[in-house]
C-alpha positions in Angstrom: -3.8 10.2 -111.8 -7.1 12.4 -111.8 -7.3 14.9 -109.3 -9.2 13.7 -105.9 -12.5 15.0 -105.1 -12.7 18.2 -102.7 -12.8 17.6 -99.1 -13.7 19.5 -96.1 -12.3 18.8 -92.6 -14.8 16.8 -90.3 -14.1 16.5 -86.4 -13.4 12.6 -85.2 -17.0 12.9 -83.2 -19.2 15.2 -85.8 -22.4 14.4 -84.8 -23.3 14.2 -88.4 -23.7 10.7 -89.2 -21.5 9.2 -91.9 -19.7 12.5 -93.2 -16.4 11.1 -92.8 -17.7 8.1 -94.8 -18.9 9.7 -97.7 -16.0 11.7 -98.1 -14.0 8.4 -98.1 -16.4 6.6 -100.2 -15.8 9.2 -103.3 -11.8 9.0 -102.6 -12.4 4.9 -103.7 -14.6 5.8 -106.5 -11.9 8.3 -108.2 -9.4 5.6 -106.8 -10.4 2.1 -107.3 -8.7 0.9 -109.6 -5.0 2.4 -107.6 -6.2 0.5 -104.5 -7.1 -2.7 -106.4 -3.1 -2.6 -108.3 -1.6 -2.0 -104.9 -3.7 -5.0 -103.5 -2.9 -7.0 -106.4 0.8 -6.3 -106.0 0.8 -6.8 -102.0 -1.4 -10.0 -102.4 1.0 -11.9 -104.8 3.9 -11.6 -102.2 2.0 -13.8 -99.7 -1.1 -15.1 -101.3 -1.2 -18.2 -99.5 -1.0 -16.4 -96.0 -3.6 -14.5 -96.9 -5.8 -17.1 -97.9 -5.2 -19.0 -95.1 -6.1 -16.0 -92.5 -9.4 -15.3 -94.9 -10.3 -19.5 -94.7 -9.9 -19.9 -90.9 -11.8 -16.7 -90.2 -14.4 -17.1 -92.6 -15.0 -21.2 -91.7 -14.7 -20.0 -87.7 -17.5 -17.9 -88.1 -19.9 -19.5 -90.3 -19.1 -23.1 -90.5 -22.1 -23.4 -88.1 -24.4 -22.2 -90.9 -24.1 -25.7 -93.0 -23.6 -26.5 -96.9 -25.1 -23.7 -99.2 -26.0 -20.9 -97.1 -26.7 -17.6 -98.4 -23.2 -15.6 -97.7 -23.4 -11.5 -98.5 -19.7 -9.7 -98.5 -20.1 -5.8 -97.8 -17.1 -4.3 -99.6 -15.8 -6.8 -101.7 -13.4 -4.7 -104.1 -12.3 -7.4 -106.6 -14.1 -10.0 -105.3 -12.0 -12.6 -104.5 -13.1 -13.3 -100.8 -16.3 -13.6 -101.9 -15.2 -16.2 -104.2 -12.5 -17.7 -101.6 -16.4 -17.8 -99.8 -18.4 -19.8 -102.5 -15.3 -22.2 -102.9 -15.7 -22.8 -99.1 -19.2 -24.6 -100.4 -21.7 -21.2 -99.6 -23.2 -19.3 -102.3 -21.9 -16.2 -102.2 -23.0 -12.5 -103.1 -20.7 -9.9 -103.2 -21.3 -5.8 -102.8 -19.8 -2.7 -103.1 -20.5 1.1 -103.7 -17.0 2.1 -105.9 -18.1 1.6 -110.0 -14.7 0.9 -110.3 -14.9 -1.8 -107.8 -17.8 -3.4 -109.1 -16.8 -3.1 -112.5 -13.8 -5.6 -110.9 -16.3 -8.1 -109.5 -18.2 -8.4 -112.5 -15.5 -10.3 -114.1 -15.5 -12.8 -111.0 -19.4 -14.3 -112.1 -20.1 -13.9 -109.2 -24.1 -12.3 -108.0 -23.2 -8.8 -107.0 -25.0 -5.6 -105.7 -24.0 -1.8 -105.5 -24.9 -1.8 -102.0 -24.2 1.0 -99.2 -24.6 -0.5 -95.9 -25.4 2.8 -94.3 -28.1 3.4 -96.9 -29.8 0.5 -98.6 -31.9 -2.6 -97.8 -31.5 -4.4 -101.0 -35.1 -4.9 -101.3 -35.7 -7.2 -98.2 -33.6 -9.9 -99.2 -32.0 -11.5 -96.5 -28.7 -14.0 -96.2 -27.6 -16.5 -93.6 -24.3 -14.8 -93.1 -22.7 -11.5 -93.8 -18.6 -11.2 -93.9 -17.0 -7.2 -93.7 -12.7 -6.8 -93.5 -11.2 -4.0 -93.6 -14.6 -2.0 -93.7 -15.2 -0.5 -90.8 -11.9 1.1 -90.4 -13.3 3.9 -92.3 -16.5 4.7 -90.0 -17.1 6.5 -86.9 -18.4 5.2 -84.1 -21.7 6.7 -85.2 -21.6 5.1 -88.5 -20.4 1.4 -87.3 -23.4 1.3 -84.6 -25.9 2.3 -87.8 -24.3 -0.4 -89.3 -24.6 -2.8 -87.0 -28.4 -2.2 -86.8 -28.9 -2.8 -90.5 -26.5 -6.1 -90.8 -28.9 -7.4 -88.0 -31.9 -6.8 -90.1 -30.4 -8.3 -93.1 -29.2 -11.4 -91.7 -31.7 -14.1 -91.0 -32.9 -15.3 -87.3 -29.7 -17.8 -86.1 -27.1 -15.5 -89.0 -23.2 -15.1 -88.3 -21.0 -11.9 -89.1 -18.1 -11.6 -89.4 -15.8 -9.0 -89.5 -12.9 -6.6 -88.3 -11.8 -3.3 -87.2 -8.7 -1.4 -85.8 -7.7 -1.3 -82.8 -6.4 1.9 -81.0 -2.9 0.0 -79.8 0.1 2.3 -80.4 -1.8 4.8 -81.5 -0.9 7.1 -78.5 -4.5 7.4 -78.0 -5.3 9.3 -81.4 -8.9 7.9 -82.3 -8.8 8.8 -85.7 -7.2 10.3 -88.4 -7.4 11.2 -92.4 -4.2 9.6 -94.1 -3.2 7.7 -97.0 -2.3 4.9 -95.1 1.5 3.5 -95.5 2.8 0.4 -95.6 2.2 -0.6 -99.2 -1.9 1.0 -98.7 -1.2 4.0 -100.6 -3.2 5.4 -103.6 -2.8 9.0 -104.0 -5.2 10.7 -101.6 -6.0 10.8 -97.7 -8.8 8.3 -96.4 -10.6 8.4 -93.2 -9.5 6.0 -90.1 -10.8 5.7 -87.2 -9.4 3.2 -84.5 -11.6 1.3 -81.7 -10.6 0.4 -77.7 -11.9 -3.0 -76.9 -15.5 -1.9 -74.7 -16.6 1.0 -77.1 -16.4 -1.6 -80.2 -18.3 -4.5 -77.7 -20.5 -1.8 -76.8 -21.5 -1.3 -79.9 -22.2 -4.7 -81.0 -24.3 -5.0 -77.9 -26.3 -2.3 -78.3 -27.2 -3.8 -82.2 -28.7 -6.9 -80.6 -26.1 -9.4 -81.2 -24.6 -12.1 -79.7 -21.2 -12.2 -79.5 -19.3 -15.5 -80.6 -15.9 -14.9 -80.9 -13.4 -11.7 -80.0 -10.0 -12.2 -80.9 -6.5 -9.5 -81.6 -4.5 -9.9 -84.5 -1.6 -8.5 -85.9 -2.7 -7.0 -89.3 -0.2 -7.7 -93.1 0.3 -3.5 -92.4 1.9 -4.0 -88.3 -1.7 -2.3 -87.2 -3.4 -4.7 -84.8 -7.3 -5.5 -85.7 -10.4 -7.2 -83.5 -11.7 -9.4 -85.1 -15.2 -10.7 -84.4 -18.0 -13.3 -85.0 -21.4 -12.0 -84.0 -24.8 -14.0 -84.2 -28.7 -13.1 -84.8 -30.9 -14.4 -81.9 -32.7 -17.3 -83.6 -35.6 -16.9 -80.9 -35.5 -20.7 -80.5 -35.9 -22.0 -77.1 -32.6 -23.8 -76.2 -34.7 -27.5 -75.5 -36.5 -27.1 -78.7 -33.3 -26.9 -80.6 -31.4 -29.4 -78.9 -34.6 -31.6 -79.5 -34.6 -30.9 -83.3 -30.6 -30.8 -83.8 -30.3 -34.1 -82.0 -33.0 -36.6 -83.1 -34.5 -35.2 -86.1 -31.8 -33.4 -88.5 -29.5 -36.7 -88.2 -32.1 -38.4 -90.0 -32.4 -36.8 -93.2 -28.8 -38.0 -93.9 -30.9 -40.9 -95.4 -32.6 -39.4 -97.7 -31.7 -38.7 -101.4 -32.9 -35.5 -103.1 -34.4 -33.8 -99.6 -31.0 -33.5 -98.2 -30.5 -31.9 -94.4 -29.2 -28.7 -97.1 -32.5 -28.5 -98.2 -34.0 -28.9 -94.4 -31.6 -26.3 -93.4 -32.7 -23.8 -96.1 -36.5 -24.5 -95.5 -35.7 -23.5 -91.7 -33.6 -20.6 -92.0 -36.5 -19.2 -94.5 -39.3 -20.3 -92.1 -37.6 -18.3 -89.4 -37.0 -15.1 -91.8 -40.7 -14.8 -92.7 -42.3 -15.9 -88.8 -39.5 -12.7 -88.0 -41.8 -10.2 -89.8 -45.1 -12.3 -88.4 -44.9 -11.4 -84.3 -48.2 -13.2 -83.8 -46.6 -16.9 -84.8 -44.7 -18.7 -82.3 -41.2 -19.8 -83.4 -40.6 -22.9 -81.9 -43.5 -24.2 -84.0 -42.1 -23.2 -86.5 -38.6 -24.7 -86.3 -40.1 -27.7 -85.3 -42.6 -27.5 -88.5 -39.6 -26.8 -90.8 -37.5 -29.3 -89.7 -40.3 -32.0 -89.5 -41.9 -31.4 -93.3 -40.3 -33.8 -95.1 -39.2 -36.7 -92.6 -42.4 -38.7 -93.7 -40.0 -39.1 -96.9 -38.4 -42.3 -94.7 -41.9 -43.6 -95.2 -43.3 -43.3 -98.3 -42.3 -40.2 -101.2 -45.9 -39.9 -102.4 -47.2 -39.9 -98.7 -44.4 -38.5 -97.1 -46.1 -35.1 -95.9 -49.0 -37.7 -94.1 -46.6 -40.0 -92.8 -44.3 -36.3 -91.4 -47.7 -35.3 -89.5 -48.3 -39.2 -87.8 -45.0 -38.6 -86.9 -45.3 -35.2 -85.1 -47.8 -36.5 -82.9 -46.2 -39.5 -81.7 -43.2 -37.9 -80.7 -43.1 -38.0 -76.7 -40.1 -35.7 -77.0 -42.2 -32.9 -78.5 -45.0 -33.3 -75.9 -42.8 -32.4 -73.6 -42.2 -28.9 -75.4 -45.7 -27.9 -76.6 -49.4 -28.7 -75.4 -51.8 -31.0 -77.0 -52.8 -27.9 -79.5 -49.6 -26.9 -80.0 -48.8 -30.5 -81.3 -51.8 -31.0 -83.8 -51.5 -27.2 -85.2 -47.6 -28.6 -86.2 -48.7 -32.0 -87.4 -51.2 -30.2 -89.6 -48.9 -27.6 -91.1 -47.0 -30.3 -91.5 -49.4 -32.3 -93.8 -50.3 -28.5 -95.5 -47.0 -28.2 -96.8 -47.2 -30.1 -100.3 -47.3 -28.1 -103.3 -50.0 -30.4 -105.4 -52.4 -30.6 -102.4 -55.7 -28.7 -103.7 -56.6 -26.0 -101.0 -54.7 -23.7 -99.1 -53.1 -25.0 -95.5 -55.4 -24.8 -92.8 -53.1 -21.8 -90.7 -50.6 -19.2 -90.8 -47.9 -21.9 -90.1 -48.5 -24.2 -92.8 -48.9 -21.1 -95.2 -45.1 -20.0 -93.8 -43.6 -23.9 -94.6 -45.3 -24.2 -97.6 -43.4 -20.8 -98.5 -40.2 -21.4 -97.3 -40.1 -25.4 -99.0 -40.4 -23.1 -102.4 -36.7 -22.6 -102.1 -36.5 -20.0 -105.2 -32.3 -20.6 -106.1 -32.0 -21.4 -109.3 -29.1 -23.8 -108.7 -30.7 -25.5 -105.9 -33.6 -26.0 -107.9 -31.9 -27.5 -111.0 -30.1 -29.7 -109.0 -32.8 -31.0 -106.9 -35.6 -31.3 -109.9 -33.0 -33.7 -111.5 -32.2 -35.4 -108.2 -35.2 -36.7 -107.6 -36.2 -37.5 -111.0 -32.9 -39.6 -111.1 -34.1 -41.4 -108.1 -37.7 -42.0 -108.7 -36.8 -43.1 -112.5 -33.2 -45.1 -112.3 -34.4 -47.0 -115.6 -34.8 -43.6 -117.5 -31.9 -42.2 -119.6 -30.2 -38.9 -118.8 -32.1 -37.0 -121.6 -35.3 -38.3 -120.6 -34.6 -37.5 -116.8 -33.4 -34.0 -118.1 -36.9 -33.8 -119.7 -38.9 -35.3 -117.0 -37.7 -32.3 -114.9 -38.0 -29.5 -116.8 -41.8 -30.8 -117.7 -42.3 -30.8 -113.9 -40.2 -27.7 -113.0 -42.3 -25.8 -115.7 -45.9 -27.2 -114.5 -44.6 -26.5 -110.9 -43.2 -23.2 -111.1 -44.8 -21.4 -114.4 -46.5 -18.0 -113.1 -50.0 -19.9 -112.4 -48.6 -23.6 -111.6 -49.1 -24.8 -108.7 -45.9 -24.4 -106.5 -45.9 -20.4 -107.5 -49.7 -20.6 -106.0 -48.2 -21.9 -103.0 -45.6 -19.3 -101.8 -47.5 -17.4 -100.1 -44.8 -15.0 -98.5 -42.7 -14.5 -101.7 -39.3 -12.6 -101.8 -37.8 -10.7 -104.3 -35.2 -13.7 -104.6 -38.3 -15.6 -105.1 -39.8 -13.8 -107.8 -36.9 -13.3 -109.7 -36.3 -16.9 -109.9 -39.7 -18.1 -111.3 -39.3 -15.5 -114.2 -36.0 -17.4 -115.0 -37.3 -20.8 -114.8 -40.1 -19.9 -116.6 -37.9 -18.3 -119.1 -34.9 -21.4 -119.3 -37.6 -24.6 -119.3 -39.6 -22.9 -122.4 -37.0 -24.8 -125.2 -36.3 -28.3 -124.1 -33.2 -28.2 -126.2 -31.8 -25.2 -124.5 -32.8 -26.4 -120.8 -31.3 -29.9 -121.9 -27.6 -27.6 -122.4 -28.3 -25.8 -119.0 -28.9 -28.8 -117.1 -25.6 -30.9 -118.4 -23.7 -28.1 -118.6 -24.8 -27.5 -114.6 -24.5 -31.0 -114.3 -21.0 -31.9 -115.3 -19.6 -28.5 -112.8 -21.2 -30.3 -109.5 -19.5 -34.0 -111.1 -22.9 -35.5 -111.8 
């Protein structure tokens, strides 16, 4: 086993931020791939327990978020709760700083990123929930409250975390301590621990802006006792103007084929992450224009963003909530939204709806592209569909077409993904093996 790296001796409260971390941080990168065999070995004596507790605390926290929601796990290791994550039905990213640990979740598939929570942004992206066990156990106070403050500005407006940290029971009021932690956790060199009362951890989480959903104890597979946590992002919507939305309109999109309420829920969680960098927009306008764009779709398809607006302003309910400005400023972002209109929309709003309907996942895009192709041509064969899309997908999203005209507030998600669709629809052949290749893992 190589020799661990030096370490100097840090008081429990240095008022250098993140010391402690570091130090523990190059222990996992000489020490990985020790720590991954050891979890390996302790996993296989009660996988299914561990499964279970990973399930019920993962679902606890972000069921709430809906089908395909953008799921980030900070320390992943190997990986596999991040995969335990996307075969819960989210699309999951995984992250972690140890090369030996990534090199581990590069043989899951899954999207990864070396990512240091203390340190990077990951380039403005942003995900609907964030997951963390077993993390924070190695940072001070210090560090935990500085990560706190950037999990809050990576999750978007109405995100759940989820996570854990140890709890000072039976530790005769020792607050922290460098050990190689027994019990089965051992791999050859000390690691930093640091364990929490019950107010300083709430404290914290207070402090960071978050609303707290759910504080429980547990009992830990190593006799240590953890809290365990859900916290959510303010989504800055009035309580009556949700209600509204999650009562009478959402339930309606169940009717629809292609334009799911998935898709309705991604076009609202991005709405909300761009009109979070815009302070001058209001964002109960635009919920209510995200969650209204497409409903004109019960109407008529080629209409549907006319038919959304007429529908906006006969809504009594939404008179209630907004003034007679208000109301036509939604029904005409509404009707702005539509990639193939000629023009720009006619304000700030429709310019953020017509962004967010870009959804820029590859999957999602695939999927819906042949969705609605399959439903607008039920005589066509699969090949032709298949074709019909990528012709469209191409037009749409091709560096000048028209949809890539149309996002207006692009991430770097975004632009990543029109460089691969402009790169997969160039050989129909090839896009023809993506798609049924894609097709025959969702059962289509």
């Amino acid at each position: 086993m190589e020799k661990p790296p030096e370490r100097v001796a840090f008081l429990c409260y240095n008022i250098y931020m993140s010391k402690e971390n570091e130090e523990t941080l190059k222990i996992y990168e000489y020490f990985g791939n020790a720590y991954l065999n050891n979890a390996h070995k302790r996993r296989a004596e009660k996988v299914r327990e561990v499964k279970e507790k990973r399930t019920k605390a993962i679902l606890s926290g972000l069921a709430v978020l809906g089908e395909d929601a953008r799921v980030l796990e900070i320390g992943s290791a190997d990986g596999e709760v991040a995969l335990l994550t996307k075969e819960l039905g989210f699309k999951a990213y995984a992250s972690d700083v140890s090369s030996q640990f990534l090199a581990a979740i590069a043989k899951t598939g899954l999207p990864y990123y070396k990512f240091n929570v203390l340190k990077d942004d990951l380039d403005g992206r942003k995900f609907d929930g964030i997951i963390a066990f077993r993390v924070f156990v190695h940072f001070t106070p210090e560090d935990f409250a500085e990560a706190l403050v950037k999990i809050y500005k990576l999750l978007r407006p109405g995100g759940r975390f989820v996570s854990d940290i140890l709890n000072i029971e039976d530790k005769g009021g020792k607050t922290c301590e460098w050990c190689d932690f027994g019990n089965g956790y051992e791999i050859g060199a000390d690691r930093f621990f640091y364990y929490y009362d019950e107010k300083q951890v709430k404290d914290i989480i207070k402090n960071a802006g978050f609303r707290l959903e759910d504080f429980y104890l547990s009992g830990g597979d190593s006799g240590y006792k953890w809290f365990n946590f859900v916290l959510a992002k303010p989504s800055g919507i009035r309580p009556e103007v949700e209600e509204c939305i999650k009562k009478k309109i959402l339930p309606k999109y169940e009717k629809l084929s292609g334009h799911t309420i998935t898709h309705i829920n991604q076009v609202i969680s991005r709405s909300l992450a761009i009109a979070e960098d815009l302070p001058e927009v209001d964002r109960d306008m635009v919920y209510v224009i995200a969650a209204y764009h497409d409903l004109g779709r019960l109407v008529d398809d080629e209409t549907h963003n006319i038919e959304s607006g007429k529908m906006v302003r006969k809504d009594k309910e939404l008179k209630k909530l907004f003034d007679e400005k208000q109301i036509e400023v939604i029904a005409e972002a509404v009707e702005d939204h539509r990639a193939s209109l000629k023009g720009d929309p006619r304000s700030i709003y429709g310019r953020i709806v017509s962004s967010a309907d870009r959804y820029m996942d590859l999957d999602d895009m695939l999927a819906r592209s042949y969705d609605y192709t399959r439903h607008l041509h039920p005589e066509m064969s699969d090949d032709e569909v298949i074709e019909e899309a990528r012709i469209h997908l191409r037009e749409k999203f091709k560096p000048d077409g028209y949809g890539a005209k149309k996002v207006y507030y692009p991430s770097i998600d975004d632009k990543e993904c029109f460089e691969t669709i402009e790169r997969i629809t160039r050989d129909p052949l090839a896009y023809r093996k993506i798609v049924k290749e894609f097709n025959k893992k969702r059962g289509k």
